[in-house]
C-alpha atoms as a printed R data frame, in Angstrom:
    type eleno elety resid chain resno       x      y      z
1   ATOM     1    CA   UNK     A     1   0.000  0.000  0.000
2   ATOM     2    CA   UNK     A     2   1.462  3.456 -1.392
3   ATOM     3    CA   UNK     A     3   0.439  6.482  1.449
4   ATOM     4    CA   UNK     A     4   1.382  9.945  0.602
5   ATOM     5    CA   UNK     A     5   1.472 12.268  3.155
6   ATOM     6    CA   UNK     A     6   0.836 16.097  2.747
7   ATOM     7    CA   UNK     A     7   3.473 17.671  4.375
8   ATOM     8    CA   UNK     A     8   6.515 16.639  7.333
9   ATOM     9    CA   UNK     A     9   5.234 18.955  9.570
10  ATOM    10    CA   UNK     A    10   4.105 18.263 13.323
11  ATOM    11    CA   UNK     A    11   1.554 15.877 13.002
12  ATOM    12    CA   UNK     A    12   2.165 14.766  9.274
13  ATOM    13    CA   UNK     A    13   5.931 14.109 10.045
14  ATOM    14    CA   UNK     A    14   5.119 12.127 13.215
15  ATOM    15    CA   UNK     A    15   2.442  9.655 11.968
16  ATOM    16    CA   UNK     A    16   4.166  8.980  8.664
17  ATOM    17    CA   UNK     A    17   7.764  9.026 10.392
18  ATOM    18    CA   UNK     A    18   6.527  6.039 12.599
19  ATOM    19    CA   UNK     A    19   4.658  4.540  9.630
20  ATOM    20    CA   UNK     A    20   7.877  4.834  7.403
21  ATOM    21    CA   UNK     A    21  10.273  3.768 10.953
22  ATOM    22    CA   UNK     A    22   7.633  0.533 10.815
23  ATOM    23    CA   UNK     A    23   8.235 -0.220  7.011
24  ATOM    24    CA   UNK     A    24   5.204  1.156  5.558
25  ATOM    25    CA   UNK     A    25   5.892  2.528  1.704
26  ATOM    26    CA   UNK     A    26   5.247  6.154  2.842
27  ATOM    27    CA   UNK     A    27   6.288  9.335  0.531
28  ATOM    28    CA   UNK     A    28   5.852 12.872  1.795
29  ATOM    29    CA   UNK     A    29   4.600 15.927 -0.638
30  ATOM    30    CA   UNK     A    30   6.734 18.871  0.596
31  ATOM    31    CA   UNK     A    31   7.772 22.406 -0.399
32  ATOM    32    CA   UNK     A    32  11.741 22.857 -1.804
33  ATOM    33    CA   UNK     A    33  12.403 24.031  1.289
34  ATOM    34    CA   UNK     A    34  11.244 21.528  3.608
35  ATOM    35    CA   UNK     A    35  12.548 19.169  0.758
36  ATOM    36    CA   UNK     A    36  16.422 20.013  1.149
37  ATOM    37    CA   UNK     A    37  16.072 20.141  5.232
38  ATOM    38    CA   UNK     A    38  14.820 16.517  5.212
39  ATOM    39    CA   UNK     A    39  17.080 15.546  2.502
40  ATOM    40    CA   UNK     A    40  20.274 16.856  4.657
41  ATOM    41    CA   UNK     A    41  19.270 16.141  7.998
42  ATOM    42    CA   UNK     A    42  17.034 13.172  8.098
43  ATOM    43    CA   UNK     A    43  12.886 13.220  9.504
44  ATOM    44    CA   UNK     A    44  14.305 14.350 12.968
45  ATOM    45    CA   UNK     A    45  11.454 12.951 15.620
46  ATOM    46    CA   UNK     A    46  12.290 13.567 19.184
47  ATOM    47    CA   UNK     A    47   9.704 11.904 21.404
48  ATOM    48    CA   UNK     A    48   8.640 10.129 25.060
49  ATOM    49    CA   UNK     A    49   8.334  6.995 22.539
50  ATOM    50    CA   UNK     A    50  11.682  7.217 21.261
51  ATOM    51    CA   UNK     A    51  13.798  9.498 19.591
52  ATOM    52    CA   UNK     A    52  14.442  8.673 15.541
53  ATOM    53    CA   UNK     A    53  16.461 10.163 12.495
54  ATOM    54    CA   UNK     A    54  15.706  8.623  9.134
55  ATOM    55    CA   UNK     A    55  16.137  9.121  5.838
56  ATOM    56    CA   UNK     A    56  12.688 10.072  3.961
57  ATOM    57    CA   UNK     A    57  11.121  9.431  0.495
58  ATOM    58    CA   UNK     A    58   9.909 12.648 -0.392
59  ATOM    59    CA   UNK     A    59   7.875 14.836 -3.754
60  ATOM    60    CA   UNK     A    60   7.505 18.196 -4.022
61  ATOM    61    CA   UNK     A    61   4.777 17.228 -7.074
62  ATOM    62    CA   UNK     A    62   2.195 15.122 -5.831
63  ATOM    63    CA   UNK     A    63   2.170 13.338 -9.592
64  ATOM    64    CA   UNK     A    64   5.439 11.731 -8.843
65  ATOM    65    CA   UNK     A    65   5.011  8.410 -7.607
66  ATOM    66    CA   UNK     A    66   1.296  8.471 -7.888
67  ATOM    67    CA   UNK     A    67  -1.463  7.745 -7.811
68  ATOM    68    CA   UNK     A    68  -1.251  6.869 -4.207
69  ATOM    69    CA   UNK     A    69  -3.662  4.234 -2.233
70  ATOM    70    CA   UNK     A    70  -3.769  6.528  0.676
71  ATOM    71    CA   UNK     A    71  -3.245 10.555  1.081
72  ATOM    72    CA   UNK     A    72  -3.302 11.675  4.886
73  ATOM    73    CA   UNK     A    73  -4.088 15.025  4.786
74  ATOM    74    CA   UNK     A    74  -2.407 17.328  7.615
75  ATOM    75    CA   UNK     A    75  -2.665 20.593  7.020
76  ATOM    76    CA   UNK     A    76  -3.890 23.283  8.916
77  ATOM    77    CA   UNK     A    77  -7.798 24.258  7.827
78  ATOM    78    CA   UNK     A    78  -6.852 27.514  6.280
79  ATOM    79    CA   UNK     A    79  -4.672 25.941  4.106
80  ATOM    80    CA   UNK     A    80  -7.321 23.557  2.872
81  ATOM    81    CA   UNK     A    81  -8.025 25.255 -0.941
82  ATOM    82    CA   UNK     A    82  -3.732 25.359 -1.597
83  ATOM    83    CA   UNK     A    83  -3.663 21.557  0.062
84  ATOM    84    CA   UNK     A    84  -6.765 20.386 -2.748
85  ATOM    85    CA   UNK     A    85  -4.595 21.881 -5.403
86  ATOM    86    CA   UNK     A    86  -1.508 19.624 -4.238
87  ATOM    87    CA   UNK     A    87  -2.983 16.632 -3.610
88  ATOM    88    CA   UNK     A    88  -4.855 16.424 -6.642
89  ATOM    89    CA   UNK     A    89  -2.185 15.228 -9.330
90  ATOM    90    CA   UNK     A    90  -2.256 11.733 -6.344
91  ATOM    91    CA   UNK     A    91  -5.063 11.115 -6.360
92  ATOM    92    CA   UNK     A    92  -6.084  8.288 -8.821
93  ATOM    93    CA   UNK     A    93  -9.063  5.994 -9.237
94  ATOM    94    CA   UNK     A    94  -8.562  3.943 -5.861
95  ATOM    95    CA   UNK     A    95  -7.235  6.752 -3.812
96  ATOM    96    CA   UNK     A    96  -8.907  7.147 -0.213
97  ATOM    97    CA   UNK     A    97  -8.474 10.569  1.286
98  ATOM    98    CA   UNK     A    98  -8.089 10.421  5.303
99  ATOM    99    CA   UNK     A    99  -8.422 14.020  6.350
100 ATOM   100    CA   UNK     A   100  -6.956 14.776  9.682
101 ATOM   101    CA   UNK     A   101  -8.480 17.974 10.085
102 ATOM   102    CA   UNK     A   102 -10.565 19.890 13.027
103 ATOM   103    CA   UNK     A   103 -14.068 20.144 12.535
104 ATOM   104    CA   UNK     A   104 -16.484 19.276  9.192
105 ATOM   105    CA   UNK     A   105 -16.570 22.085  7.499
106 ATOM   106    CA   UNK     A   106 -13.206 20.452  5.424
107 ATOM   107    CA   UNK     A   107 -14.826 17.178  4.684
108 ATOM   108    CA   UNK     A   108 -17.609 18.840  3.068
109 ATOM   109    CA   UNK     A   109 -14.975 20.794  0.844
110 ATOM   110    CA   UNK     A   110 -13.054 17.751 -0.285
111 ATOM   111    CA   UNK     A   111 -16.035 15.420 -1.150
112 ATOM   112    CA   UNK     A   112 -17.454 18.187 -3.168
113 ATOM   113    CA   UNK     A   113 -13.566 18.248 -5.316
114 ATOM   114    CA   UNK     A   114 -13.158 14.855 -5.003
115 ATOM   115    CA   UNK     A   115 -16.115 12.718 -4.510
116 ATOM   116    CA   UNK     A   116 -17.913 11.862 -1.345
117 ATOM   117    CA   UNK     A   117 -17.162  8.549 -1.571
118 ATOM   118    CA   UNK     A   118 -13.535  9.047 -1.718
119 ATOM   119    CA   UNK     A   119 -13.339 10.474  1.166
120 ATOM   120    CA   UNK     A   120 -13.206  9.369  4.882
121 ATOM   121    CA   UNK     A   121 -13.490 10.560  8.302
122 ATOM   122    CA   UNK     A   122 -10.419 11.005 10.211
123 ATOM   123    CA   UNK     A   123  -8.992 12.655 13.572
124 ATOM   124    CA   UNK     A   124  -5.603 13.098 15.120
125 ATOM   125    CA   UNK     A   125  -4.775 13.184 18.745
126 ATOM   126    CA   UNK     A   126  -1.368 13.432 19.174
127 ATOM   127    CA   UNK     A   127   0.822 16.428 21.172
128 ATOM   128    CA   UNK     A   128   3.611 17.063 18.937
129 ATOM   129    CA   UNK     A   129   5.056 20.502 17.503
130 ATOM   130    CA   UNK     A   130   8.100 21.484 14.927
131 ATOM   131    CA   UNK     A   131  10.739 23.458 16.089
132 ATOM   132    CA   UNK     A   132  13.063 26.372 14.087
133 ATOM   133    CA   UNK     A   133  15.209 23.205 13.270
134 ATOM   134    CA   UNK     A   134  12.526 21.230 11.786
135 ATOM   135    CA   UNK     A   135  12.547 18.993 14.237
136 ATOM   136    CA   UNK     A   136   9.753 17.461 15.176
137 ATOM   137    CA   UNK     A   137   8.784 17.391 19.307
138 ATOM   138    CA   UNK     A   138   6.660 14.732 20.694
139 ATOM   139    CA   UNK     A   139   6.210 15.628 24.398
140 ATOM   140    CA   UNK     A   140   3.230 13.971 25.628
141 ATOM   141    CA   UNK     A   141   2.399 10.265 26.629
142 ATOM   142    CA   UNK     A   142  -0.302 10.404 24.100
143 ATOM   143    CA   UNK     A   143  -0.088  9.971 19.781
144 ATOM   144    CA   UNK     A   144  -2.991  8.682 18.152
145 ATOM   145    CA   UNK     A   145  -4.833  8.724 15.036
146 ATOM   146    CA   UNK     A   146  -8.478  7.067 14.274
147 ATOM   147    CA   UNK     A   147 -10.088  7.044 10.830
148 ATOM   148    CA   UNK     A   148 -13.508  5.038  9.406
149 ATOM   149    CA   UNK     A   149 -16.042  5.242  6.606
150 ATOM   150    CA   UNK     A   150 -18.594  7.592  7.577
151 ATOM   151    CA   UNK     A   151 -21.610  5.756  6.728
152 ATOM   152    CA   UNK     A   152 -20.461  3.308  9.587
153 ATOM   153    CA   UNK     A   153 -20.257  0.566  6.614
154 ATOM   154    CA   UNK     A   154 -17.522 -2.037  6.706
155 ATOM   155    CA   UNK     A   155 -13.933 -0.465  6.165
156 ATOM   156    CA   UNK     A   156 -12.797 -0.547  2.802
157 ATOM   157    CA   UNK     A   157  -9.380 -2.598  2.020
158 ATOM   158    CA   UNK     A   158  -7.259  0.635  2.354
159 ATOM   159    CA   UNK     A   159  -8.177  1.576  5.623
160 ATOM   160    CA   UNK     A   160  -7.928 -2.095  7.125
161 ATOM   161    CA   UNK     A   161  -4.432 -1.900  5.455
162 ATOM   162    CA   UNK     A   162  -3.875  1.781  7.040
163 ATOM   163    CA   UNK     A   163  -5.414  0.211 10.441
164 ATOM   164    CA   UNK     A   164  -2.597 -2.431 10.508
165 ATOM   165    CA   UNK     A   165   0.069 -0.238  9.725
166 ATOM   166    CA   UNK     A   166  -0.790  2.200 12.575
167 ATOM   167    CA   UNK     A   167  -0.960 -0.786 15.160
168 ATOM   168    CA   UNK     A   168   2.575 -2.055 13.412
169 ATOM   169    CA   UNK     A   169   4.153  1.342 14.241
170 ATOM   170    CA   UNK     A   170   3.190  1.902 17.459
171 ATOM   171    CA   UNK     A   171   0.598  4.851 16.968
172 ATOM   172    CA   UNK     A   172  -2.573  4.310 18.542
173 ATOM   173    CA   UNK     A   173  -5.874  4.292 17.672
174 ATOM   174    CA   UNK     A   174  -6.726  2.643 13.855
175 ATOM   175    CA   UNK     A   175  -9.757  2.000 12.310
176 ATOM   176    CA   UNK     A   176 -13.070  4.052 14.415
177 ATOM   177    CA   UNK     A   177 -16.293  2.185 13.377
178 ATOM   178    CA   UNK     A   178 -18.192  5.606 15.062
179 ATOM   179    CA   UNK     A   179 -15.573  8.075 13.358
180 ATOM   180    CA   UNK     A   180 -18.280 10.937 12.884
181 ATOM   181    CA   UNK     A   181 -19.532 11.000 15.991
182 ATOM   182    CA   UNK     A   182 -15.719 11.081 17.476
183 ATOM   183    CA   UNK     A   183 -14.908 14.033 15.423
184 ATOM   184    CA   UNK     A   184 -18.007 15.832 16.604
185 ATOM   185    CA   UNK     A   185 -16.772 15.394 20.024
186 ATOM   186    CA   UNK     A   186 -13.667 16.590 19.429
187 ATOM   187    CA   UNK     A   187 -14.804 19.340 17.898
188 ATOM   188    CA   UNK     A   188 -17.308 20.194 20.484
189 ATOM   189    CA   UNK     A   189 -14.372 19.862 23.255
190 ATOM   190    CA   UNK     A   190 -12.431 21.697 21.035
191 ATOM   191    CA   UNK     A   191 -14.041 24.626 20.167
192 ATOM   192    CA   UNK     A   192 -15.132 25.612 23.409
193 ATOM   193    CA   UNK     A   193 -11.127 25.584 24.216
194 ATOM   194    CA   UNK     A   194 -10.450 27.428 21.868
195 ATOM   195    CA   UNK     A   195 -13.222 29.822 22.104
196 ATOM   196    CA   UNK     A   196 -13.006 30.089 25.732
197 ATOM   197    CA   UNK     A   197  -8.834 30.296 25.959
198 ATOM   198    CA   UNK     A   198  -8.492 32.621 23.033
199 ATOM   199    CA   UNK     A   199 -11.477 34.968 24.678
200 ATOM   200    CA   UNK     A   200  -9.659 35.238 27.874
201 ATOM   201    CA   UNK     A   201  -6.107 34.822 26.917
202 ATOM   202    CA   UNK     A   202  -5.458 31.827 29.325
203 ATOM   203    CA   UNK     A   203  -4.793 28.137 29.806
204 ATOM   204    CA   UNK     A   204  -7.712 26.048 30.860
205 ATOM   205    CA   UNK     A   205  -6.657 26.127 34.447
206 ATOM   206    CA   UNK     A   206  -6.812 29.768 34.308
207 ATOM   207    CA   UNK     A   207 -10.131 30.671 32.664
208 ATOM   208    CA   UNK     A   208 -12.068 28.112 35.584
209 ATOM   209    CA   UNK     A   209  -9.785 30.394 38.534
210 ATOM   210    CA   UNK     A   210 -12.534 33.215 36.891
211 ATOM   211    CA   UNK     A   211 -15.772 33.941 38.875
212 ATOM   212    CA   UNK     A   212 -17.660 33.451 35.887
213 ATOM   213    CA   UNK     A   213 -14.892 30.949 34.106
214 ATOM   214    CA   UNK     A   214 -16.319 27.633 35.051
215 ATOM   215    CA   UNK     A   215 -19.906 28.496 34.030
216 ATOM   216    CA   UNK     A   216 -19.036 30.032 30.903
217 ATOM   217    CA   UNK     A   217 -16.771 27.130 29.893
218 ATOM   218    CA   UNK     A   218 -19.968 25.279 30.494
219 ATOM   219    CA   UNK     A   219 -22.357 27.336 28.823
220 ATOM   220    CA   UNK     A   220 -19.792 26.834 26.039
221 ATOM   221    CA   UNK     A   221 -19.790 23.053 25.844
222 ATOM   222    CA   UNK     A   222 -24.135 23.227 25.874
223 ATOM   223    CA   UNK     A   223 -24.357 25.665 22.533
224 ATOM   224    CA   UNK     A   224 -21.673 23.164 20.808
225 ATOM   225    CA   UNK     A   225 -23.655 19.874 22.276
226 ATOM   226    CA   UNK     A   226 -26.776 21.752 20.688
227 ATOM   227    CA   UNK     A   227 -25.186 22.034 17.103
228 ATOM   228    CA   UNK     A   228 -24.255 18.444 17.558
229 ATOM   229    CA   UNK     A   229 -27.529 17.691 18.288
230 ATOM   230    CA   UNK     A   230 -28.910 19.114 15.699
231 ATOM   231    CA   UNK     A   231 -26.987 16.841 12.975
232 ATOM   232    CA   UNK     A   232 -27.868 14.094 14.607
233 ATOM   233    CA   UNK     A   233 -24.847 13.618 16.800
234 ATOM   234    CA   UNK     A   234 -25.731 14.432 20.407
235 ATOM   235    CA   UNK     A   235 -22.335 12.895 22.280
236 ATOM   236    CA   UNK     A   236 -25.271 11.538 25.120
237 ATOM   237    CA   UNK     A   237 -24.720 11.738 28.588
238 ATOM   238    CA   UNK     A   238 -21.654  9.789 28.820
239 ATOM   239    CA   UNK     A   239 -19.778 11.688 25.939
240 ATOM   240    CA   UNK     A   240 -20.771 15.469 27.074
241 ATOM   241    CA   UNK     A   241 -19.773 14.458 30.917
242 ATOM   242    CA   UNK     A   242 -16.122 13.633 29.374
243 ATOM   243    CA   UNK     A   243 -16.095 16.734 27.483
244 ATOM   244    CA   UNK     A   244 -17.208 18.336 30.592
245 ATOM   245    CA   UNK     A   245 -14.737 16.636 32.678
246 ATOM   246    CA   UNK     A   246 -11.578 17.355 30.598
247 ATOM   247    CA   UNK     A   247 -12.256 21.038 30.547
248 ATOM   248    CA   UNK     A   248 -12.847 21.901 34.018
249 ATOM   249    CA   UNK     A   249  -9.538 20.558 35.555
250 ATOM   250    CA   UNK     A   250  -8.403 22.937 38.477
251 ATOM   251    CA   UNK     A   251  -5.200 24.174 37.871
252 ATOM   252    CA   UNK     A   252  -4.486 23.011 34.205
253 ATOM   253    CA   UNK     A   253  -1.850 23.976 31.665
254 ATOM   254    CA   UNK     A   254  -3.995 22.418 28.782
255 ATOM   255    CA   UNK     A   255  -4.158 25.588 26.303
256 ATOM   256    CA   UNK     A   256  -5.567 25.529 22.712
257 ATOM   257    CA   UNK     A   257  -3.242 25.381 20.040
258 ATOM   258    CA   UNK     A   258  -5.375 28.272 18.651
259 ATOM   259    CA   UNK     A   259  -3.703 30.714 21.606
260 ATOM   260    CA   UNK     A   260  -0.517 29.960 20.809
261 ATOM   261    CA   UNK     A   261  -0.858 30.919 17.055
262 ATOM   262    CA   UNK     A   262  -2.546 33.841 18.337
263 ATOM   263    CA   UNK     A   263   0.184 34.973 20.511
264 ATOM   264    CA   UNK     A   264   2.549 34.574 17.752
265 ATOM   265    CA   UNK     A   265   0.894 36.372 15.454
266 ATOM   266    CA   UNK     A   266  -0.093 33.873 13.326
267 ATOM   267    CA   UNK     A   267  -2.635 32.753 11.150
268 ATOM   268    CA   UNK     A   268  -5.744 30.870 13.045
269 ATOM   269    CA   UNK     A   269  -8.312 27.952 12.008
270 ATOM   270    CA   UNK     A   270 -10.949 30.439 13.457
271 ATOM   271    CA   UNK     A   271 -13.234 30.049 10.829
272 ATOM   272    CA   UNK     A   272 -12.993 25.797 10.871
273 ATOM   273    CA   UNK     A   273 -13.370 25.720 14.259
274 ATOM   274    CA   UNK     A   274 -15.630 28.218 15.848
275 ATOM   275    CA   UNK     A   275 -17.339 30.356 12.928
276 ATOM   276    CA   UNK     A   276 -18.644 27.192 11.332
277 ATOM   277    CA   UNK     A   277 -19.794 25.811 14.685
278 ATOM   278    CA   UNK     A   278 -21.815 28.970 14.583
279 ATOM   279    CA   UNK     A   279 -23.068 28.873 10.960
280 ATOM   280    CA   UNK     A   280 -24.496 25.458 11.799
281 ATOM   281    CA   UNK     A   281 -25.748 27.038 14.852
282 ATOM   282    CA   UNK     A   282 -27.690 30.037 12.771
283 ATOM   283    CA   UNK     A   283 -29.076 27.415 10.592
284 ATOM   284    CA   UNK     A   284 -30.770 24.976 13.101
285 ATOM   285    CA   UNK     A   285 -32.090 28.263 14.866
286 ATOM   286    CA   UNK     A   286 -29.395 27.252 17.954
287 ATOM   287    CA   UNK     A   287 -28.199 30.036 20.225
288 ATOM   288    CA   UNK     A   288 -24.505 30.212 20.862
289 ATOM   289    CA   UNK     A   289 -23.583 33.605 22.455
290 ATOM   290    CA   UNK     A   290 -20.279 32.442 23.848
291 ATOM   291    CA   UNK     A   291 -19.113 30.995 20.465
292 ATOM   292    CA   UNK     A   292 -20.270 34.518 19.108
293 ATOM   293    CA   UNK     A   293 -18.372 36.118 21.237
294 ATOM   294    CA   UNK     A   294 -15.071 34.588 20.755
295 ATOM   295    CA   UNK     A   295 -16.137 34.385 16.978
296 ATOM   296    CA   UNK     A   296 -15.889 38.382 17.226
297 ATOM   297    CA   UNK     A   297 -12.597 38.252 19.330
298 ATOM   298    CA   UNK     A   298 -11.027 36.136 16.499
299 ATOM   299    CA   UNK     A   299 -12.050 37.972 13.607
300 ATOM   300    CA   UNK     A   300 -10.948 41.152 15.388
301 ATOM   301    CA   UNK     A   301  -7.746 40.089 15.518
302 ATOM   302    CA   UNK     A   302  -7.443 38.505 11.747
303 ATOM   303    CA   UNK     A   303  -8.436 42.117 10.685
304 ATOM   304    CA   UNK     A   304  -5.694 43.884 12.649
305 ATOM   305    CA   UNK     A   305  -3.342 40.763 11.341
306 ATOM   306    CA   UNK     A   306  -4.078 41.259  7.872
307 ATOM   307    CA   UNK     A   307  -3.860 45.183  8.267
308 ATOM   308    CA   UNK     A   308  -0.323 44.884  9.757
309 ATOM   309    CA   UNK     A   309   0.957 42.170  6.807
310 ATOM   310    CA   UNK     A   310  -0.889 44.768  4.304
């Protein structure tokens, strides 16, 4: 099985480092610059599971090599329409997209280019970054990716293929028989992070040490649950008391990703991650005042961004 992999960044370079470390055929599509970095230095992965430097196969045209059995698709949501245009030359007759995206919105996008049924659900849970030297940092005790059709039919040959690579190189997760419902509550949990963190310009731990921070983080989770709800994927009691749970940890340094790109002055998935939560919200007649609020924060700051860079 042939798996390109958009990208050597964080999370690309990580899950198809291990998959390459674990003797899966696994070729990255990569700019000319990342191209020569990994070509002189090696996929550097420096991790709690083990530290690695290998040698890559790499493309900076997705047509070489192709088509491709599998593309994992890493980017960030903003650079969806630039990542379509990439990809494309890959993807052949048999290809199966596994989009490891936040959100829907994307999946959505990518049927309508490539065809729904060419296209799965997929998620990523794992706590890396890339450093100035390209390096990629694995910090946490946690790396996992989970992917499945999302009609909830049998998995296709491709994926049960992907499934037993992941378990081969020591990633976890695989093959998600529920895989739409998991990304909803993700992206439930993570929007109100997100929202809530990039609002108040704090970790976790520090928007619940608020009067008002606990209850808004919860008022949070509810308008997301709604939106869920309302696409027929209500996480149920046992789902939204997890969400629940994992956000209103005294004292914890969990911060969205989103703040961090904020503080840097970077770009921001704000409209993947909490402006489409609210268009879905608008059109099922849902209430979300929080989200609209953060919403507002965000695009605030994308203005003044964009006015700086102009």
């Amino acid at each position: 099985m042939k798996t390109l992999v958009l990208g050597a960044g964080a999370i690309g370079g990580y899950v198809g480092g291990r998959l390459h470390q674990s003797g899966a055929d696994v070729t990255f599509l990569v700019r000319d610059k990342r191209n020569e970095a990994l070509k002189r230095d090696g996929l550097v992965i420096k991790s709690t599971k083990g530290d690695i430097i290998q040698t890559v196969k790499t493309v900076t045209k997705a047509s070489d090599g192709g088509p491709y059995d599998i593309v994992l698709l890493t980017c960030k949501a903003y650079d969806l329409d630039s990542a379509i245009d990439a990809i494309a030359p890959a993807i052949g007759a048999g290809t199966t997209i596994v989009p490891l995206l936040n959100g829907m919105r994307h999946i959505d996008v990518l049927a309508a280019k490539f065809g729904d049924a060419k296209v799965v659900g997929g998620l990523a849970r794992v706590g890396v970054a890339m450093n100035d030297k390209g390096e990629i940092l694995h910090t946490s005790p946690f790396a996992a990716i989970s992917f499945g059709e999302r009609d909830g039919k049998p998995a296709r040959p491709a994926l049960v293929a992907l499934d037993a690579a992941i378990k081969k190189s020591g990633v976890d997760g695989g093959l998600n028989a529920n895989i739409v419902q998991d990304l909803w509550d993700k992206w439930i949990m993570l929007c109100t992070l997100a929202a809530t963190c990039c609002l108040m310009r704090g970790a976790s731990g520090d928007v619940l040490e608020a009067d008002e921070g606990q209850a808004i983080v919860l008022e949070t989770v509810d308008e997301g649950r709604k939106v869920a709800a309302a696409a027929g994927h209500d996480p149920g009691e046992k789902g939204i008391a997890t969400i629940r749970s994992f956000l209103t940890v005294k004292g914890s340094k969990f911060t969205a990703s989103m703040l961090h790109d904020l503080e840097k002055g970077a770009m921001v998935e704000a409209d993947h991650v909490v402006g489409d939560m609210i268009a879905r919200a608008k059109k099922a007649g849902i209430a979300a005042p929080n989200l609209r609020m953060a919403y507002a924060h965000l695009q605030v700051y994308l203005a003044l961004r964009a006015r700086k860079q102009a």
